[in-house]
DRENDO-183363 format. One record per residue (C-alpha): residue number from 1; x, y, z. Coordinates in nm, 3 decimals. Example, Ala and Ser with C-alpha at 12.3 -4.5 7.8 and 13.67 -1.06 7.14 Angstrom:
% DRENDO-183363
+-----+---------+---------+---------+
| seq |      px |      py |      pz |
+-----+---------+---------+---------+
|   1 |   1.230 |  -0.450 |   0.780 |
|   2 |   1.367 |  -0.106 |   0.714 |
+-----+---------+---------+---------+
This chain:
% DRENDO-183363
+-----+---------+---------+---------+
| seq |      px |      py |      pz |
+-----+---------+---------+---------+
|   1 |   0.000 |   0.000 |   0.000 |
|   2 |   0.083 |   0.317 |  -0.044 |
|   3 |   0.049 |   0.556 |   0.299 |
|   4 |   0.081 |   0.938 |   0.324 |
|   5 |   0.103 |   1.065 |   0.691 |
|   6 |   0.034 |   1.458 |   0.709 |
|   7 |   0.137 |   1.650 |   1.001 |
|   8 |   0.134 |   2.016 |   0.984 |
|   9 |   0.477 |   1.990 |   1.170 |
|  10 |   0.739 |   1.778 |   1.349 |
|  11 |   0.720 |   1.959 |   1.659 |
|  12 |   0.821 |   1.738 |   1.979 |
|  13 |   0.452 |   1.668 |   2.136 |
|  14 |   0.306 |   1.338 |   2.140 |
|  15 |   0.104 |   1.313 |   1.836 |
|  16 |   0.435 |   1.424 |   1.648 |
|  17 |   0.639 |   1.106 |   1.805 |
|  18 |   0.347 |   0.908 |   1.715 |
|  19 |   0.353 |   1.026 |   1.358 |
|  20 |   0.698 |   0.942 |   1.337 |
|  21 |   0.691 |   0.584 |   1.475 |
|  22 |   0.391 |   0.476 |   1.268 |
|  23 |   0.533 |   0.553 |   0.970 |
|  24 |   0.882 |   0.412 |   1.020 |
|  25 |   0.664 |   0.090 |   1.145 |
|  26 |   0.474 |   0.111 |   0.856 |
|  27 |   0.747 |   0.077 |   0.613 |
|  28 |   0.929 |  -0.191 |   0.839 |
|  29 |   0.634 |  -0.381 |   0.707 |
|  30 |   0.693 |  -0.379 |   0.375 |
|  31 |   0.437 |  -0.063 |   0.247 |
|  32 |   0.550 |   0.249 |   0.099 |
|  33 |   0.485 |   0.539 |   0.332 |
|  34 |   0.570 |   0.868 |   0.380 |
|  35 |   0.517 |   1.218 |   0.613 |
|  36 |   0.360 |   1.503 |   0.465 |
|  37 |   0.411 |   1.827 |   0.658 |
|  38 |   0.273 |   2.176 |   0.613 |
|  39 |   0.603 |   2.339 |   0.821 |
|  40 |   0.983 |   2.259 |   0.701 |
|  41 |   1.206 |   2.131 |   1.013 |
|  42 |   1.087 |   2.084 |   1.366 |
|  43 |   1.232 |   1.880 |   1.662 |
|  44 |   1.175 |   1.556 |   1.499 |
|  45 |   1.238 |   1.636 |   1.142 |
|  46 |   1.457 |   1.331 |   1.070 |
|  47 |   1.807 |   1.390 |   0.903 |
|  48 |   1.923 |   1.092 |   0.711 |
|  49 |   1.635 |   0.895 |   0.775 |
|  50 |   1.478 |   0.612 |   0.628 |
|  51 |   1.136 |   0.771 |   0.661 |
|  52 |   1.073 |   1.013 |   0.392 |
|  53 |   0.947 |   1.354 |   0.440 |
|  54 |   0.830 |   1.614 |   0.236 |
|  55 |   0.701 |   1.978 |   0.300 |
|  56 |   0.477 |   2.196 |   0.162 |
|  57 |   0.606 |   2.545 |   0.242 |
|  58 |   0.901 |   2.602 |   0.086 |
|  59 |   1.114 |   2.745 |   0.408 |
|  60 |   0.963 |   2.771 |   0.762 |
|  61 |   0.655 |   3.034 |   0.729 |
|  62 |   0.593 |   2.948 |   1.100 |
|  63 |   0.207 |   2.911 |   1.002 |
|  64 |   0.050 |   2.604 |   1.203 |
|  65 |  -0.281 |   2.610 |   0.923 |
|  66 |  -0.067 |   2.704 |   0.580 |
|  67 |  -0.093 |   2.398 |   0.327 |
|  68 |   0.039 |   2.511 |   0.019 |
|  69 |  -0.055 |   2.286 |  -0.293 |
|  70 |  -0.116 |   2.031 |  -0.049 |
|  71 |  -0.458 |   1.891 |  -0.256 |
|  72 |  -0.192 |   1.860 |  -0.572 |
|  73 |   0.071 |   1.719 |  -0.395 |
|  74 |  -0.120 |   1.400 |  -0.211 |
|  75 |  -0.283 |   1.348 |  -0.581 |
|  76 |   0.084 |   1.350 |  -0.701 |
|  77 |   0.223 |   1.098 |  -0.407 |
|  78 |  -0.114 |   0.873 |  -0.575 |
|  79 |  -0.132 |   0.680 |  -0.193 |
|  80 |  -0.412 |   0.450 |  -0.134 |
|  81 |  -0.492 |   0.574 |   0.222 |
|  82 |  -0.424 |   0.949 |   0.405 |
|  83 |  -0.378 |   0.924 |   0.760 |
|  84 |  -0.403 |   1.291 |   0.911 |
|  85 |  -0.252 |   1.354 |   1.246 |
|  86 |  -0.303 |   1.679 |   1.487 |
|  87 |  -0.525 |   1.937 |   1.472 |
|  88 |  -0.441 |   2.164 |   1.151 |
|  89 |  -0.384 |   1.831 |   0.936 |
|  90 |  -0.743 |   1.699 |   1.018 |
|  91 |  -0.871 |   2.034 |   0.965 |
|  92 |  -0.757 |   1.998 |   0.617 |
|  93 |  -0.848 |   1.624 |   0.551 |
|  94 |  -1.206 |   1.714 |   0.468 |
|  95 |  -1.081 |   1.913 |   0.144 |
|  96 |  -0.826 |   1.588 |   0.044 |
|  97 |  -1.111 |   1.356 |   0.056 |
|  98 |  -1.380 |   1.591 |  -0.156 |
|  99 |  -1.046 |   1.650 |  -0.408 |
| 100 |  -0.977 |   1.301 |  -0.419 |
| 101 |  -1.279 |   1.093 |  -0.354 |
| 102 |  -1.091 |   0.728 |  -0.406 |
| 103 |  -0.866 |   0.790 |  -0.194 |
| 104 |  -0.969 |   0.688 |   0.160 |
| 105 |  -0.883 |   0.947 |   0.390 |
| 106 |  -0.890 |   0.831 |   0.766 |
| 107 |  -0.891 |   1.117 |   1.048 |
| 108 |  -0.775 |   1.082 |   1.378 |
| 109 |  -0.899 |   1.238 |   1.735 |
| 110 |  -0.582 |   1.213 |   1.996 |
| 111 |  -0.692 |   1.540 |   2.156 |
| 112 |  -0.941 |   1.609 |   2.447 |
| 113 |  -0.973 |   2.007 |   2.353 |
| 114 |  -1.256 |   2.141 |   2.157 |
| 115 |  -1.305 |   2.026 |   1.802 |
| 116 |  -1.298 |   2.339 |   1.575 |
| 117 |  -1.567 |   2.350 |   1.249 |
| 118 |  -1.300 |   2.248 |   0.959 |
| 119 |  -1.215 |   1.929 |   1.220 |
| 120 |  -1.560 |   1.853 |   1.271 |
| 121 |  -1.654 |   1.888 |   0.896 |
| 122 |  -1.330 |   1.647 |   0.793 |
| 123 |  -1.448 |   1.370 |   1.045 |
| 124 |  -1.769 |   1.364 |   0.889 |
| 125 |  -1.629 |   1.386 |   0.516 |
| 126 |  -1.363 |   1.133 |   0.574 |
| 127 |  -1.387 |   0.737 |   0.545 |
| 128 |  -1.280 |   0.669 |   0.849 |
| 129 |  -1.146 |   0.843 |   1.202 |
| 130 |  -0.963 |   0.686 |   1.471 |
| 131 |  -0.956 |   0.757 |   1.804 |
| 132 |  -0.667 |   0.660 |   2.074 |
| 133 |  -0.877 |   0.568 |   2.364 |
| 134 |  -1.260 |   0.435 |   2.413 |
| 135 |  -1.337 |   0.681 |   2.612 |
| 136 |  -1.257 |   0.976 |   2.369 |
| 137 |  -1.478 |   0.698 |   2.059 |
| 138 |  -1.735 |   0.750 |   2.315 |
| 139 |  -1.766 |   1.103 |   2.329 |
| 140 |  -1.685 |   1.188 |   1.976 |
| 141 |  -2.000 |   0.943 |   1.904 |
| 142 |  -2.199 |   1.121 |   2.147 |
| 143 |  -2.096 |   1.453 |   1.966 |
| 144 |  -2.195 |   1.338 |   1.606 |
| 145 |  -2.389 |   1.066 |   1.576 |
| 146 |  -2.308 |   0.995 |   1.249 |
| 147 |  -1.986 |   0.885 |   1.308 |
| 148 |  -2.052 |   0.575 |   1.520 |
| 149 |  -2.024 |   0.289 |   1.297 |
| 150 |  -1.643 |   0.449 |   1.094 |
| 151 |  -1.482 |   0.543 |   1.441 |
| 152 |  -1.177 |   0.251 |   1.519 |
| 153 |  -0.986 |   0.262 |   1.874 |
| 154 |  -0.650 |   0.230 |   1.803 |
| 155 |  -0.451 |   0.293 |   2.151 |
| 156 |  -0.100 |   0.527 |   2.110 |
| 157 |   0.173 |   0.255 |   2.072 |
| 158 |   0.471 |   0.261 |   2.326 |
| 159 |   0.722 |   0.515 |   2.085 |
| 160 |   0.951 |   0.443 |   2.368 |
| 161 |   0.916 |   0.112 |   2.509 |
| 162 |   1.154 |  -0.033 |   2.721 |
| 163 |   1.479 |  -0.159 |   2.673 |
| 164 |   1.596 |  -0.479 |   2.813 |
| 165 |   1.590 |  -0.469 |   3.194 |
| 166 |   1.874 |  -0.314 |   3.374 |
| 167 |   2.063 |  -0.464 |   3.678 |
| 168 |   2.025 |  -0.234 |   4.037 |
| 169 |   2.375 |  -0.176 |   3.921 |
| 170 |   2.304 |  -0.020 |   3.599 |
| 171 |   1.998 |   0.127 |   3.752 |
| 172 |   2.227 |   0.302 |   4.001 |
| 173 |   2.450 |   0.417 |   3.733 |
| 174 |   2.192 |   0.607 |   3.538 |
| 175 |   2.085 |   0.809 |   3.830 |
| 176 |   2.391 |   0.889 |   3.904 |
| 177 |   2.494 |   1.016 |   3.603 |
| 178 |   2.178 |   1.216 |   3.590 |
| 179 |   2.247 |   1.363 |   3.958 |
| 180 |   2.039 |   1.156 |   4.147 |
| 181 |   2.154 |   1.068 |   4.543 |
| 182 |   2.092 |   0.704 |   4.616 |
| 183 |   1.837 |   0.815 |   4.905 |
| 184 |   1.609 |   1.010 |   4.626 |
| 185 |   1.269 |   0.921 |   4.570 |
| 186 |   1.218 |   1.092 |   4.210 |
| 187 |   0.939 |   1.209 |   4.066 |
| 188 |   0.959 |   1.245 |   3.691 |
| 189 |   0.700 |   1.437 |   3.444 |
| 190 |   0.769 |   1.426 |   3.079 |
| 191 |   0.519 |   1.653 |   2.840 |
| 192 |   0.572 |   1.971 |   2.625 |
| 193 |   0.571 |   2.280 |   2.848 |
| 194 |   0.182 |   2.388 |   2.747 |
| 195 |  -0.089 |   2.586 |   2.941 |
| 196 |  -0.310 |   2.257 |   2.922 |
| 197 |  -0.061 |   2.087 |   3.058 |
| 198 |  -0.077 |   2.222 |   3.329 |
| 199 |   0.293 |   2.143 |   3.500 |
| 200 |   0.207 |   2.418 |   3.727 |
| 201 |  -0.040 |   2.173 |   3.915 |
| 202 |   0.287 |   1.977 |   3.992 |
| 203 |   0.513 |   2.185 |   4.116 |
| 204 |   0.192 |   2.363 |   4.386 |
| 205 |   0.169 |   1.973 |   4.440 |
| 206 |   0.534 |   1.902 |   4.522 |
| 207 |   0.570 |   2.232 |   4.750 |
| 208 |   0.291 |   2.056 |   4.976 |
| 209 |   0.475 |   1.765 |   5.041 |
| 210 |   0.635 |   1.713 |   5.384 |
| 211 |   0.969 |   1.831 |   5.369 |
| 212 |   1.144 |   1.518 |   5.517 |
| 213 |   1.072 |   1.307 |   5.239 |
| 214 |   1.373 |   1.257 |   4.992 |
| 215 |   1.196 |   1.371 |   4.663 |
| 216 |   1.359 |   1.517 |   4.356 |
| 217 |   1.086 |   1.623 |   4.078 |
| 218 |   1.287 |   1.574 |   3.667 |
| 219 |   1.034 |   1.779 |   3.418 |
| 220 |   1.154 |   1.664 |   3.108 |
| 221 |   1.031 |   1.899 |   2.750 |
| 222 |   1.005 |   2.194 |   2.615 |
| 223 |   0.763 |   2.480 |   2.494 |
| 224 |   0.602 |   2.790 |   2.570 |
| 225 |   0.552 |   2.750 |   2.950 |
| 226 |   0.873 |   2.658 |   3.066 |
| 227 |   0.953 |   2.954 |   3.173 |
| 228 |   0.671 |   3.053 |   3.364 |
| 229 |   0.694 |   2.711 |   3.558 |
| 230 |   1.063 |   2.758 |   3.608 |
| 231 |   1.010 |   3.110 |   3.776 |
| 232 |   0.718 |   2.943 |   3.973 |
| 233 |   0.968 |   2.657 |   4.092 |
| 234 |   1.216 |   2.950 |   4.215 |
| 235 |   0.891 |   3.152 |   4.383 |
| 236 |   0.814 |   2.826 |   4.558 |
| 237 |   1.166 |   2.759 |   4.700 |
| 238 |   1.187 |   2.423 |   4.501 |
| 239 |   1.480 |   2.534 |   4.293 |
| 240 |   1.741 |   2.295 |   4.499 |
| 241 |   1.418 |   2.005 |   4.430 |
| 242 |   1.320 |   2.032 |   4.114 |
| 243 |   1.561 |   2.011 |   3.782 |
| 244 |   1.425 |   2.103 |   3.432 |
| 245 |   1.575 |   1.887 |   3.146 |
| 246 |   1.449 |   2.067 |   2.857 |
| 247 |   1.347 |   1.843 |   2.545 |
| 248 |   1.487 |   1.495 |   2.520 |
| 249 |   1.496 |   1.299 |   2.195 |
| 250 |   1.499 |   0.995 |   2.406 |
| 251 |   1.362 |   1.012 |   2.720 |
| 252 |   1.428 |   0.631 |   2.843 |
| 253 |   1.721 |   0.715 |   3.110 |
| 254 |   1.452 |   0.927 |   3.286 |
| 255 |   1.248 |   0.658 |   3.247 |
| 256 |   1.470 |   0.425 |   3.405 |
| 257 |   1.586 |   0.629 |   3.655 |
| 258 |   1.227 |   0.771 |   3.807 |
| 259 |   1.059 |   0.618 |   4.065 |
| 260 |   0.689 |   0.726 |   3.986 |
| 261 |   0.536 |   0.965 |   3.761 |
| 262 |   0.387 |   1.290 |   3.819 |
| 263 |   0.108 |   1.477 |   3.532 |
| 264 |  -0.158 |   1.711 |   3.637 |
| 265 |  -0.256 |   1.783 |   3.228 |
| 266 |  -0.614 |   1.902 |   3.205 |
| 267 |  -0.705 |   1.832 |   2.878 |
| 268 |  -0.589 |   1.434 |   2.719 |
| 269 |  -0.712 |   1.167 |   2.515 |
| 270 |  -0.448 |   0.950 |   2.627 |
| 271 |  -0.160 |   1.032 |   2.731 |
| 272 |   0.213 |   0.898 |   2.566 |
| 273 |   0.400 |   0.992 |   2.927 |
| 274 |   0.169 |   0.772 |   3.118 |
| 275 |   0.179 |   0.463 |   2.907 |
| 276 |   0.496 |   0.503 |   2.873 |
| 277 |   0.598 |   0.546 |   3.231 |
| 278 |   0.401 |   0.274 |   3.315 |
| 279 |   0.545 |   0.045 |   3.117 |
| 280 |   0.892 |   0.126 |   3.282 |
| 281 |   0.720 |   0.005 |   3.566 |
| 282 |   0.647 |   0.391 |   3.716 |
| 283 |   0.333 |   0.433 |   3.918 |
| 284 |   0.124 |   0.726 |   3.874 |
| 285 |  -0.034 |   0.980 |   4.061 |
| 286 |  -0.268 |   1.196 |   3.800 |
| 287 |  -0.502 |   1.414 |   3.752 |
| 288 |  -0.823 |   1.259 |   3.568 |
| 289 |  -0.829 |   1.353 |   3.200 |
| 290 |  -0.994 |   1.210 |   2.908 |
| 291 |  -0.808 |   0.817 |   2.811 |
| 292 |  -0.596 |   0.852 |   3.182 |
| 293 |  -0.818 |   0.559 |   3.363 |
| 294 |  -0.719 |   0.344 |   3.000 |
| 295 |  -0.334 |   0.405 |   3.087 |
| 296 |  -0.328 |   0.430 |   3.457 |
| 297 |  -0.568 |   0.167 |   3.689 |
| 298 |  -0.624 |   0.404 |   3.965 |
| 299 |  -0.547 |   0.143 |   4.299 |
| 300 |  -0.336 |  -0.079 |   4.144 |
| 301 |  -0.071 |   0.082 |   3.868 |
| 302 |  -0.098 |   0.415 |   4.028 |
| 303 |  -0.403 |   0.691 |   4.222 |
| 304 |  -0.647 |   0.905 |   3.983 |
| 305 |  -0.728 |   1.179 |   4.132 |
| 306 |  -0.987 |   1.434 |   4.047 |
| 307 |  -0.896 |   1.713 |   3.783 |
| 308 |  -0.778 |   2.000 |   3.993 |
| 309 |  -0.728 |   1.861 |   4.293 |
| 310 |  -0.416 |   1.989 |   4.426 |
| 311 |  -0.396 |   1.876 |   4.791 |
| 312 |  -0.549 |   1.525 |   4.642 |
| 313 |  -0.207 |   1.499 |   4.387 |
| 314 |   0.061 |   1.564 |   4.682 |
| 315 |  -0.178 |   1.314 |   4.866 |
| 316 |  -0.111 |   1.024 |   4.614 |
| 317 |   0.260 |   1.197 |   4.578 |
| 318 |   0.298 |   1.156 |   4.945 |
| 319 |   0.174 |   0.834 |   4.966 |
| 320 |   0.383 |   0.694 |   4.677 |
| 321 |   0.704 |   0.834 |   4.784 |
| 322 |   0.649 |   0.719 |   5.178 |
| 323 |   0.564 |   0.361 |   5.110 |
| 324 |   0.859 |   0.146 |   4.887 |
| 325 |   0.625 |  -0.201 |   4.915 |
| 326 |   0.308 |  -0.006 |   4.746 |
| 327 |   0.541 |   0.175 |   4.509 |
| 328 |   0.716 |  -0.124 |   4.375 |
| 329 |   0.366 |  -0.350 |   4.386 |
| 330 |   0.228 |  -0.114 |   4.215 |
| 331 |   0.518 |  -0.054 |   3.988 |
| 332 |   0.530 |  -0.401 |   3.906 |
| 333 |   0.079 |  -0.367 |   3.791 |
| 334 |   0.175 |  -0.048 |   3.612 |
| 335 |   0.503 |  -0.245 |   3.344 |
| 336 |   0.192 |  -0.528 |   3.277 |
| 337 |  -0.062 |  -0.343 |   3.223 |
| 338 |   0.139 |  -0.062 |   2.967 |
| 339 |   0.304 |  -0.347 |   2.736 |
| 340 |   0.006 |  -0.563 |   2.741 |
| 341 |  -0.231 |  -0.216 |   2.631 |
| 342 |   0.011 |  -0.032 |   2.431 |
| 343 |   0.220 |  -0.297 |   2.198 |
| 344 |   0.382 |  -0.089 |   1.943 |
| 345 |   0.328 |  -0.460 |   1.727 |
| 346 |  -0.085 |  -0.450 |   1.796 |
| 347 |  -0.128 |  -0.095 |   1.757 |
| 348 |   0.078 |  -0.094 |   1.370 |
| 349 |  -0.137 |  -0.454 |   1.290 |
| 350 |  -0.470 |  -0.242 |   1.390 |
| 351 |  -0.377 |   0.011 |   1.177 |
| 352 |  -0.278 |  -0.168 |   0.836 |
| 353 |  -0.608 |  -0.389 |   0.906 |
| 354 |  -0.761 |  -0.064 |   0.881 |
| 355 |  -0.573 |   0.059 |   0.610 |
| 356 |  -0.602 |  -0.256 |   0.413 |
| 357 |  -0.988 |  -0.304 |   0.434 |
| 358 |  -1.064 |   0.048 |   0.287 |
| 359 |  -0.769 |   0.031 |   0.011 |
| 360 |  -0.986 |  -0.282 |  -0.128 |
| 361 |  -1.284 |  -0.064 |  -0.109 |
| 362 |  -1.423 |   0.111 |  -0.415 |
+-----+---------+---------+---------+
């Protein structure tokens, strides 16, 4: 088959990595795919790579929504199947499939913000839409009816699954090299720096905790409110606590050097942090969000608490970080659950299923 991805750009979020992997996996399979963006460049524009990408603008316009020639250029690539990812891609899938009505054009909903008109309009227009979690199939479906029977869960796959279990020793190695004192506890959040977000729930969280426990809070990413949260950190007297990373094209040593995982985001459909913290056997203590109870059993691989909650979050902090036995039990729930939900080899079969049933259809 032949596969075009569009993206309006390879900016370091979730849906981006996502992008990325499923096309790489897609060609690892034997199809010819590729990753249309709107935007030249972005964190993970691949150099050298085996997964092609093209752009539409010819340099970096630094406009999100600006497709230029994109109806011409998917009828030039000829592909069998359009998968649009993000926002500004699915608001444009609508026009690809009334351009080009053989081709089946299959939208996706991985966000738990508002759906603008052009999205809405391409769901309905398209052949197909996934979603990344039942419980955002079960709103959309609730939202437009119509949709029902052509909506397909498809869960995010693990981009970064784990490696082959370390040794303590290695274990021990990694946090040291990434500062951390054999007594810490550390609590590790990985997600763009966003207003929805919402890292400053975190840090309020961590400044309630009792100050004789050992913890060290890692915020790994970057974006537009970094900056704000690092001030906040410094306002809060956390500074000598809490370390920010900035983006990571890998993120595994974290990973394997956390103890449990922190996210207070307000707005999800399911979160890539939290499956994949969980499947490095992390525990969770969360805000609920849209997908979170489908990547974190609240009880058993980690505590959901409600959205907002602030003294609720340092609660299930606290009680993580006091308490090695439910940590590591938990820990232990958490690495099952995450590899058995989120195989990156189920999620890529799902999707060429998919793909495969409509490219037979006329």
């Amino acid at each position: 088959m032949k596969i075009v991805v569009l993206q309006d750009y390879l900016r370091s979020g979730g849906t981006e990595r996502q992008t990325v992997w499923l096309t790489r996996a897609i060609r690892e399979q034997g199809h010819e795919a590729r990753i249309l963006t709107f935007r030249p460049g972005g964190a993970l524009a691949l150099q050298d790579s085996d997964v092609p990408i093209d752009a539409l603008q010819p340099f970096d316009l630094h406009l999100d929504w600006f497709a230029p020639g994109l109806g011409q250029k998917v009828q030039q690539l000829a592909p069998e199947v359009v998968l649009a990812m993000g926002r500004m891609a699915n608001c444009h899938a609508g026009s690809i499939q009334r351009r080009l009505p053989r081709t089946k054009v299959v939208t996706s909903v991985r966000t738990g913000k508002p759906l603008p008109f052009l999205y809405r309009r391409s769901l309905r227009l398209s052949a197909a839409t996934v979603a990344n979690s039942r419980e955002t199939a079960e709103r959309l479906a609730q939202s437009i009816p119509s949709l029902t029977n052509r909506i397909h869960v498809i869960h995010n796959s693990l981009v970064f699954a784990p490696r082959i279990q370390s040794d303590p020793e290695s274990r021990a190695r990694v946090r040291l090299s990434l500062g951390a004192a054999p007594g810490d506890i550390v609590l590790l959040s990985v997600a763009m720096f966003r207003p929805e977000k919402n890292q400053r729930a975190i840090l309020e969280a961590a400044a309630r905790l009792p100050a004789e426990l050992p913890w060290r809070l890692w915020m790994v990413g970057d974006g537009p409110a970094r900056a704000e949260c690092v001030e906040q950190a410094h306002s809060l007297g956390l500074s000598s606590r809490v370390r920010f990373w900035g983006f990571e094209a890998d993120p595994r040593p974290y990973y394997e050097a956390a103890d449990l995982a922190v996210h207070a985001s307000l707005r999800e459909s399911l979160s890539n942090f939290l499956a994949e913290a969980q499947a490095h056997g992390l525990p969770a203590a969360v805000f609920d969000a849209q997908g979170v109870n489908e990547a974190v059993i609240s009880g058993e691989t980690g505590f959901v608490v409600p959205s907002g909650d602030v003294p609720a979050l340092t609660r299930a902090i606290a009680t993580l970080t006091s308490d090695s036995e439910a940590r590591a039990k938990m820990g232990r729930a958490a690495r099952k659950h995450a590899i058995d939900t989120f195989s990156p080899e189920v999620q890529v079969a799902k999707y060429l299923d998919l793909f495969s049933k409509m490219a037979v259809q006329k």
